[in-house]
ZADO-364868 format. One record per atom (N, C-alpha, C): residue number from 1; residue in one letter; x, y, z. Coordinates in nm, 3 decimals. Layout:
# ZADO-364868
<node i="NUM" aa="A" x="X" y="Y" z="Z"/>
...
***
This chain:
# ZADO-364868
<node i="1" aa="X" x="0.082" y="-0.118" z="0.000"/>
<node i="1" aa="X" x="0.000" y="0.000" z="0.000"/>
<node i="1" aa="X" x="0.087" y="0.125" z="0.000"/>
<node i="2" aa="X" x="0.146" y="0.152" z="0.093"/>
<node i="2" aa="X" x="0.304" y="0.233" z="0.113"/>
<node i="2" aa="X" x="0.321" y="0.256" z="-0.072"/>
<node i="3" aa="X" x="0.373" y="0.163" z="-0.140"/>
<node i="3" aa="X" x="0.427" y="0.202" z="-0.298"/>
<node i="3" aa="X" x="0.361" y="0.247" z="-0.368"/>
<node i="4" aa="X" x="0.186" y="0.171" z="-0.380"/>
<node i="4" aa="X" x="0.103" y="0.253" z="-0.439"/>
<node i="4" aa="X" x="0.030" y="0.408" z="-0.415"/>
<node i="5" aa="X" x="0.071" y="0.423" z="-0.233"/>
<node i="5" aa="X" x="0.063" y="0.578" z="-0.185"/>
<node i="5" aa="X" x="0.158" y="0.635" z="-0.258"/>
<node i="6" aa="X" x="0.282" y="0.594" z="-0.287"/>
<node i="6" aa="X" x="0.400" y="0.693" z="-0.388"/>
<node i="6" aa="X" x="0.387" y="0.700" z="-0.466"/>
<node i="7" aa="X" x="0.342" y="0.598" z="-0.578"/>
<node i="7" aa="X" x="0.333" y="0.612" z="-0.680"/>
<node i="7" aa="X" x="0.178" y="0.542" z="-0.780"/>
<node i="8" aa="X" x="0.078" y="0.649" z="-0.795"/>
<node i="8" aa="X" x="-0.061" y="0.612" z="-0.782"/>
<node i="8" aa="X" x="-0.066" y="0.539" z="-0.931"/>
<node i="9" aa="X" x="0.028" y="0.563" z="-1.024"/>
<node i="9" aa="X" x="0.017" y="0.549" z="-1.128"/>
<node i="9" aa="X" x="0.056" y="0.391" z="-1.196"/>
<node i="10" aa="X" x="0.136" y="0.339" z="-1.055"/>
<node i="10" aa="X" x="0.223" y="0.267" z="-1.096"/>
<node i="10" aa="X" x="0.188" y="0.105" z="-1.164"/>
<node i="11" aa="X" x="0.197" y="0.046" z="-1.297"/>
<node i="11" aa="X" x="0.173" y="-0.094" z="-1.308"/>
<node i="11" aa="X" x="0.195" y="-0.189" z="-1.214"/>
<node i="12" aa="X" x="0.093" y="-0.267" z="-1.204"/>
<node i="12" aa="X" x="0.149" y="-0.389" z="-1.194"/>
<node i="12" aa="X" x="0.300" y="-0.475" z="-1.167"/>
<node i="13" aa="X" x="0.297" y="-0.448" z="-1.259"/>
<node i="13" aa="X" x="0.449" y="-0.488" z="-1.276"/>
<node i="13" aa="X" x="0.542" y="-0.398" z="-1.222"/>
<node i="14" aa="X" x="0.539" y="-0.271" z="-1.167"/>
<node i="14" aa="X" x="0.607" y="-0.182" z="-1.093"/>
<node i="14" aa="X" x="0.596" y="-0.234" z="-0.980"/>
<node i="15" aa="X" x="0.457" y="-0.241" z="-0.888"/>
<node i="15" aa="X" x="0.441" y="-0.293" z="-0.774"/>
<node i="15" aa="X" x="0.504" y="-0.452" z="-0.762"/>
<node i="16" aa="X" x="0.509" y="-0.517" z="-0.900"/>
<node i="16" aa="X" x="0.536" y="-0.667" z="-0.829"/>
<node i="16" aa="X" x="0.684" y="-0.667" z="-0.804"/>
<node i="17" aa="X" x="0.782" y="-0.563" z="-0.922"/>
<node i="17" aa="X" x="0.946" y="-0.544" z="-0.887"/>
<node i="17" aa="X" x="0.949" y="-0.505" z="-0.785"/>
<node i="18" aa="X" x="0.880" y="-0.393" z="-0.739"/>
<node i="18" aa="X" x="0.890" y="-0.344" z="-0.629"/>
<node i="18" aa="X" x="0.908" y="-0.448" z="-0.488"/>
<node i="19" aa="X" x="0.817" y="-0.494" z="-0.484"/>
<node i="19" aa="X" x="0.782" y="-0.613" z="-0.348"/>
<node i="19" aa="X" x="0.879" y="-0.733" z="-0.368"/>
<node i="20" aa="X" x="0.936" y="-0.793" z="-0.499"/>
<node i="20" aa="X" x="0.990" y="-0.858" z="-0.510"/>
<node i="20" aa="X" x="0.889" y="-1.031" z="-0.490"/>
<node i="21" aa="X" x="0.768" y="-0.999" z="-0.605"/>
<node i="21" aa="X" x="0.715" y="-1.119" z="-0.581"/>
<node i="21" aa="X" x="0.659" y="-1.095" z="-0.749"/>
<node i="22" aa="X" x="0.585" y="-1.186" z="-0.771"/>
<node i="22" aa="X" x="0.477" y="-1.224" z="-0.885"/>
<node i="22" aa="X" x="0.402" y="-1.111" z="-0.891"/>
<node i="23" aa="X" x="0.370" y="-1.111" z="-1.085"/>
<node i="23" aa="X" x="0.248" y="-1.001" z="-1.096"/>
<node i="23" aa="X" x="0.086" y="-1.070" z="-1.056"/>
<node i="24" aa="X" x="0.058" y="-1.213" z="-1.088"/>
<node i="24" aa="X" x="0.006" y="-1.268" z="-1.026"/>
<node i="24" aa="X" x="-0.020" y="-1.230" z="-0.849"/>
<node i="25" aa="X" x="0.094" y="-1.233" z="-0.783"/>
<node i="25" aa="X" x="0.104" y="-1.193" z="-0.632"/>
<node i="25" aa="X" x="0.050" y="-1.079" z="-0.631"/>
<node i="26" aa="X" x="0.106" y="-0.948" z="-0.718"/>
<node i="26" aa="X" x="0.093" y="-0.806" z="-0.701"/>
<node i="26" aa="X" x="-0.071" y="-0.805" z="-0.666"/>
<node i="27" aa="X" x="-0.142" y="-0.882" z="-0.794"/>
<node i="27" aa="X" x="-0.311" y="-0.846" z="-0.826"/>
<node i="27" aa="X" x="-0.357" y="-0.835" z="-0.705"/>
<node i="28" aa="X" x="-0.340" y="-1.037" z="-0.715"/>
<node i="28" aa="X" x="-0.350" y="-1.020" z="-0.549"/>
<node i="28" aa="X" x="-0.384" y="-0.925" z="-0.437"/>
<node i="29" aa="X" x="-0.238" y="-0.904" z="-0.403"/>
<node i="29" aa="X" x="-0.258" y="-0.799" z="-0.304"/>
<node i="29" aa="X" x="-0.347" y="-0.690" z="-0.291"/>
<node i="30" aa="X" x="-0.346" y="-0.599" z="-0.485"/>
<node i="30" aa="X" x="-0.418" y="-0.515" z="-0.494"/>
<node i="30" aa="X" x="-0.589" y="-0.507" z="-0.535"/>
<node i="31" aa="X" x="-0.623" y="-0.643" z="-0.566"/>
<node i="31" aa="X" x="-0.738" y="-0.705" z="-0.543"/>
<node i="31" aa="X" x="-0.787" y="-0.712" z="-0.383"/>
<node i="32" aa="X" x="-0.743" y="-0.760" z="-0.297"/>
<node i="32" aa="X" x="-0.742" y="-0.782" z="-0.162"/>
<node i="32" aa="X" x="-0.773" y="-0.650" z="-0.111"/>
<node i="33" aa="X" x="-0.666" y="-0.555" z="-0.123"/>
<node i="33" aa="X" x="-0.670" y="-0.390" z="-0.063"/>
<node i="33" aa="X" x="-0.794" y="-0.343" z="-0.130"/>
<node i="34" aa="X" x="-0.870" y="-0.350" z="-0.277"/>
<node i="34" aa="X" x="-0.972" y="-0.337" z="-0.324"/>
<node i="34" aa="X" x="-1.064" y="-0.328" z="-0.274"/>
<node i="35" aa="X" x="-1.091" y="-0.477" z="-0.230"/>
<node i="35" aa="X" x="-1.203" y="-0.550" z="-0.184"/>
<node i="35" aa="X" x="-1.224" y="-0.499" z="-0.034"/>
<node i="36" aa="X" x="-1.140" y="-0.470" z="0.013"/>
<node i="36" aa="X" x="-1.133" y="-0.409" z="0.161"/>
<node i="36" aa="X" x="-1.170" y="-0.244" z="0.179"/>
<node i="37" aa="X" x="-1.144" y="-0.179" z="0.059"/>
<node i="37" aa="X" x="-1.196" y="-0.068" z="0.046"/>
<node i="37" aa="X" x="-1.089" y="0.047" z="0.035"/>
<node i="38" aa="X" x="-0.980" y="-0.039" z="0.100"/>
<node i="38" aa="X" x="-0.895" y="0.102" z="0.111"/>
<node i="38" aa="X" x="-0.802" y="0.120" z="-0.018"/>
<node i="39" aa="X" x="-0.782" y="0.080" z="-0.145"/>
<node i="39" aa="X" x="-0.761" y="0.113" z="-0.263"/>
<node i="39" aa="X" x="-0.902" y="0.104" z="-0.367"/>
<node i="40" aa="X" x="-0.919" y="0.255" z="-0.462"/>
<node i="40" aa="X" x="-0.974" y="0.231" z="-0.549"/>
<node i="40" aa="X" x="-0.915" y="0.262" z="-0.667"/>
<node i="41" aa="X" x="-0.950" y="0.164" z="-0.796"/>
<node i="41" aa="X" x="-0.901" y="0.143" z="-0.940"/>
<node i="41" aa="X" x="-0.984" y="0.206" z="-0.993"/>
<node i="42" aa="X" x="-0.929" y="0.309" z="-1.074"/>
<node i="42" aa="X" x="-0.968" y="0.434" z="-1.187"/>
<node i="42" aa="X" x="-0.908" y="0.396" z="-1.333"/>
<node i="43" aa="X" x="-0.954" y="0.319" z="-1.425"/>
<node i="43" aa="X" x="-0.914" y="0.315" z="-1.576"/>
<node i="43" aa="X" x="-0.875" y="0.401" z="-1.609"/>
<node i="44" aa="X" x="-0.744" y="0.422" z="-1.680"/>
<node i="44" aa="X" x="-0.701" y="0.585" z="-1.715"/>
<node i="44" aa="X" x="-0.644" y="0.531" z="-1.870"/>
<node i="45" aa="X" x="-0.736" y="0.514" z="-1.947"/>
<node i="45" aa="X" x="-0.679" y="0.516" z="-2.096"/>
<node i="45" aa="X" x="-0.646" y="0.293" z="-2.085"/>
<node i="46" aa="X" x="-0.530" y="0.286" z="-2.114"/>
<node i="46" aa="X" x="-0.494" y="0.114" z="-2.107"/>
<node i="46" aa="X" x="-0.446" y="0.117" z="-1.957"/>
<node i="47" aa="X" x="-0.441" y="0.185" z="-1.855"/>
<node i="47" aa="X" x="-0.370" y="0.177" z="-1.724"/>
<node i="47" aa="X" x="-0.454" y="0.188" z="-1.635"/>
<node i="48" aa="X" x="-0.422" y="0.154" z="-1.567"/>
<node i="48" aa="X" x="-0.502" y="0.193" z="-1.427"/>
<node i="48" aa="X" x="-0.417" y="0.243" z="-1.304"/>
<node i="49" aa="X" x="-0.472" y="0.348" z="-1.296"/>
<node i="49" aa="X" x="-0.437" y="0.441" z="-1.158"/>
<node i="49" aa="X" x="-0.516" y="0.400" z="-1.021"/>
<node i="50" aa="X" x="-0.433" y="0.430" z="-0.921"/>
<node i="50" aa="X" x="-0.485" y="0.369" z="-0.765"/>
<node i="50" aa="X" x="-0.478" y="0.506" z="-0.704"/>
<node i="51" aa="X" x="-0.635" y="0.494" z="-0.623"/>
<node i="51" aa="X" x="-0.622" y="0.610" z="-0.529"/>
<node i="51" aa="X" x="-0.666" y="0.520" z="-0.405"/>
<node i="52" aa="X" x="-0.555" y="0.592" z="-0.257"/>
<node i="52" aa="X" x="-0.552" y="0.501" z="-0.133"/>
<node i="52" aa="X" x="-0.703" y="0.602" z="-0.120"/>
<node i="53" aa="X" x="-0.776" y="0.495" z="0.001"/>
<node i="53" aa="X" x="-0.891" y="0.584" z="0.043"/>
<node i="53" aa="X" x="-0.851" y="0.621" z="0.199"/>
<node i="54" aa="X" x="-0.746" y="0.753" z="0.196"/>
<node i="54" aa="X" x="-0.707" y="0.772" z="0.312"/>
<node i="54" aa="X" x="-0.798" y="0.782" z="0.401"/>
<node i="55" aa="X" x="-0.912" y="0.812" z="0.404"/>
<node i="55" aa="X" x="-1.026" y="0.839" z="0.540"/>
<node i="55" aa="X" x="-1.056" y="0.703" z="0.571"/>
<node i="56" aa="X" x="-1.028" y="0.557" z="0.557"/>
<node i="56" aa="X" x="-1.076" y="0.460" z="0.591"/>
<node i="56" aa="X" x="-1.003" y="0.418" z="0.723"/>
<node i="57" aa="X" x="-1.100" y="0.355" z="0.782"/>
<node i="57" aa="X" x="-1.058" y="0.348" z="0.931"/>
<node i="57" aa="X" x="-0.955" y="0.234" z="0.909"/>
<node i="58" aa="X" x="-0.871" y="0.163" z="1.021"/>
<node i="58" aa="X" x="-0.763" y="0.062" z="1.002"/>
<node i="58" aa="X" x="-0.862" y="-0.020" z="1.077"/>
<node i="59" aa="X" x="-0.864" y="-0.130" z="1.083"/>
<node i="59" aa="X" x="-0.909" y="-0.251" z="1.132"/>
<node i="59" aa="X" x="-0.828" y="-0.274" z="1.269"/>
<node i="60" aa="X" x="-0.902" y="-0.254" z="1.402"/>
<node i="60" aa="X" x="-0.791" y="-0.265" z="1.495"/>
<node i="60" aa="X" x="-0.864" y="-0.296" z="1.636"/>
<node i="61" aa="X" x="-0.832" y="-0.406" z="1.694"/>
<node i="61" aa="X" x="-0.860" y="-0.499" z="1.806"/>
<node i="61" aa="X" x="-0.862" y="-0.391" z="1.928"/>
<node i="62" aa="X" x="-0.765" y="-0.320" z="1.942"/>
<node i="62" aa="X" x="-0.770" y="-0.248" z="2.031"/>
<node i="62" aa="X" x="-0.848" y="-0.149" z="2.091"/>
<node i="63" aa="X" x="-0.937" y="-0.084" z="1.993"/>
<node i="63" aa="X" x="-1.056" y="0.022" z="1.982"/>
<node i="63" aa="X" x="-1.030" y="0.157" z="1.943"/>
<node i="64" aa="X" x="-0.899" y="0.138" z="1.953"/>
<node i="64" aa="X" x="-0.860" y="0.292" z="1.892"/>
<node i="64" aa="X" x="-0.870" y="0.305" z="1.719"/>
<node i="65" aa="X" x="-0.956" y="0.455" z="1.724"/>
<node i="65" aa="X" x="-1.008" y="0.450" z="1.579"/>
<node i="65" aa="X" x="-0.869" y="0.544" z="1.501"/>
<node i="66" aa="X" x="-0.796" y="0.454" z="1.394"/>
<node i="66" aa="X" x="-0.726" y="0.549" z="1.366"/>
<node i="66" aa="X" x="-0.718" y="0.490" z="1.202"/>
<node i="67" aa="X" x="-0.701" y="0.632" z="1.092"/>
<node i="67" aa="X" x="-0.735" y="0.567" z="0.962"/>
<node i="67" aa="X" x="-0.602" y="0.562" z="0.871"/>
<node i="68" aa="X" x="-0.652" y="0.529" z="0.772"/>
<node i="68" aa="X" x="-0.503" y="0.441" z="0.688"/>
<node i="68" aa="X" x="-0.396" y="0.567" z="0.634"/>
<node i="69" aa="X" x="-0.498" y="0.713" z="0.671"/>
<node i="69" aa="X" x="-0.390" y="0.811" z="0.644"/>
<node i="69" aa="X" x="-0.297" y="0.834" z="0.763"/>
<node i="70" aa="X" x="-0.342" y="0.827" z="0.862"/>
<node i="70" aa="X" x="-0.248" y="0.840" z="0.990"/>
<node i="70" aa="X" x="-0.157" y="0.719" z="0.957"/>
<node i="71" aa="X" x="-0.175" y="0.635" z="0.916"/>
<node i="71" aa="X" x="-0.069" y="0.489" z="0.919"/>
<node i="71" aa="X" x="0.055" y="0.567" z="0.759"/>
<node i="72" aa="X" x="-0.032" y="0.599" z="0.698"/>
<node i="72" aa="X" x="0.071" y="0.640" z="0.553"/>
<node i="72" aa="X" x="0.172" y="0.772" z="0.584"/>
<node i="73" aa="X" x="0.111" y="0.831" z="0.618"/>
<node i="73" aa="X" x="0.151" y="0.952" z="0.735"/>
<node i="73" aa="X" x="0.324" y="0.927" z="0.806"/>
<node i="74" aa="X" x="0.302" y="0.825" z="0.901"/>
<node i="74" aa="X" x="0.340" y="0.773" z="0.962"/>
<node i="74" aa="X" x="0.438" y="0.695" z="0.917"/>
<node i="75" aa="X" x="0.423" y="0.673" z="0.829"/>
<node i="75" aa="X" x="0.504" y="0.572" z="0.730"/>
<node i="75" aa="X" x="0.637" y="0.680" z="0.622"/>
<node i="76" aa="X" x="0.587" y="0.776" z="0.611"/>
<node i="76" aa="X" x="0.585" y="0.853" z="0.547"/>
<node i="76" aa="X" x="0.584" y="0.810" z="0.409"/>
<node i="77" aa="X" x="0.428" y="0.819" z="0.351"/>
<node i="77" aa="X" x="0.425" y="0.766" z="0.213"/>
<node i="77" aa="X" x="0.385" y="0.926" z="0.165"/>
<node i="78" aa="X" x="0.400" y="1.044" z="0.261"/>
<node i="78" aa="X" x="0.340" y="1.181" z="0.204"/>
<node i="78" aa="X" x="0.414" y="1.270" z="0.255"/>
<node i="79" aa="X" x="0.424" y="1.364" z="0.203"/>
<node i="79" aa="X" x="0.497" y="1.466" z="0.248"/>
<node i="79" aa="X" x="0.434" y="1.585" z="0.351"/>
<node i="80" aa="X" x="0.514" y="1.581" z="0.464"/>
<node i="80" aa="X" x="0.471" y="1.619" z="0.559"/>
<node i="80" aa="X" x="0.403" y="1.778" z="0.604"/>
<node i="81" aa="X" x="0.459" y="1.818" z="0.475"/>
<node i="81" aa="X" x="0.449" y="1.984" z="0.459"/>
<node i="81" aa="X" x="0.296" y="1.998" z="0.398"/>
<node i="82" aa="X" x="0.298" y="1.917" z="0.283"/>
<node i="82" aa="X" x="0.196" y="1.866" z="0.197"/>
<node i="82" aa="X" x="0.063" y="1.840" z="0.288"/>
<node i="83" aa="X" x="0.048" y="1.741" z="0.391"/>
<node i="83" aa="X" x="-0.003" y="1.716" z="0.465"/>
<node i="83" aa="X" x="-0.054" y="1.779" z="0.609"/>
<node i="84" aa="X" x="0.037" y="1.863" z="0.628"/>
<node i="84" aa="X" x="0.000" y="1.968" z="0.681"/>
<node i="84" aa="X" x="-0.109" y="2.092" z="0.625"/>
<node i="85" aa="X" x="-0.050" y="2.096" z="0.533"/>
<node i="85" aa="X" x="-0.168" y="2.233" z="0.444"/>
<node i="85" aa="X" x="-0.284" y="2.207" z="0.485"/>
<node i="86" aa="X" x="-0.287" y="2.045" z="0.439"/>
<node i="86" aa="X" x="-0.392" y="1.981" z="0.392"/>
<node i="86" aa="X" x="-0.506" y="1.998" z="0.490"/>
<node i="87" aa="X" x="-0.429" y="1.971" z="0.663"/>
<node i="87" aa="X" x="-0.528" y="1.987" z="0.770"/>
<node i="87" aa="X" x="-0.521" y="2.134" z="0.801"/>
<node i="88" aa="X" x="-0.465" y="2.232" z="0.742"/>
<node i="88" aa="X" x="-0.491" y="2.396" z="0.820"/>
<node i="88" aa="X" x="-0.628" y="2.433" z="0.711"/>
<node i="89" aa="X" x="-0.650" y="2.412" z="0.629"/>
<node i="89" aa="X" x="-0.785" y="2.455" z="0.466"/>
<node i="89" aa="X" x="-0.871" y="2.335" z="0.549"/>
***
């Protein structure tokens, strides 16, 4: 999720070099994150672009509600300046 936060654009086959597994594997994964809600697939011409759905909550035993942008955040899959603006507007 992290790679496709960097790079929204990226094939398949970017994400599967990336991870170091199968494009088969990649779908996978990005089928899975799909289906879960927190990636959505936008057709853009023969490609497809991924947008994370940062407002989605994380799935978490503990009860604390915290969402997949605080985790990317955190991760730093965004730039912090960027992200800042974002919460002062």
């Amino acid at each position: 999720m992290l790679f496709i936060a960097r790079q929204p654009d990226a094939r398949l086959r970017d994400v599967a070099s990336a991870l170091d597994v199968t494009e088969r594997t990649a779908y996978a994964i990005v089928a899975d994150l799909t289906e879960a809600g927190y990636v959505v697939k936008e057709r853009d011409g023969r490609r497809n672009r991924y947008h994370i759905q940062r407002h989605q909550p994380l799935r978490d035993d503990i009860g604390r509600k915290r969402s997949l942008g605080e985790l990317l955040d955190l991760l730093g899959a965004t730039d912090p300046r960027r992200t800042a603006r974002r919460r002062r507007t």
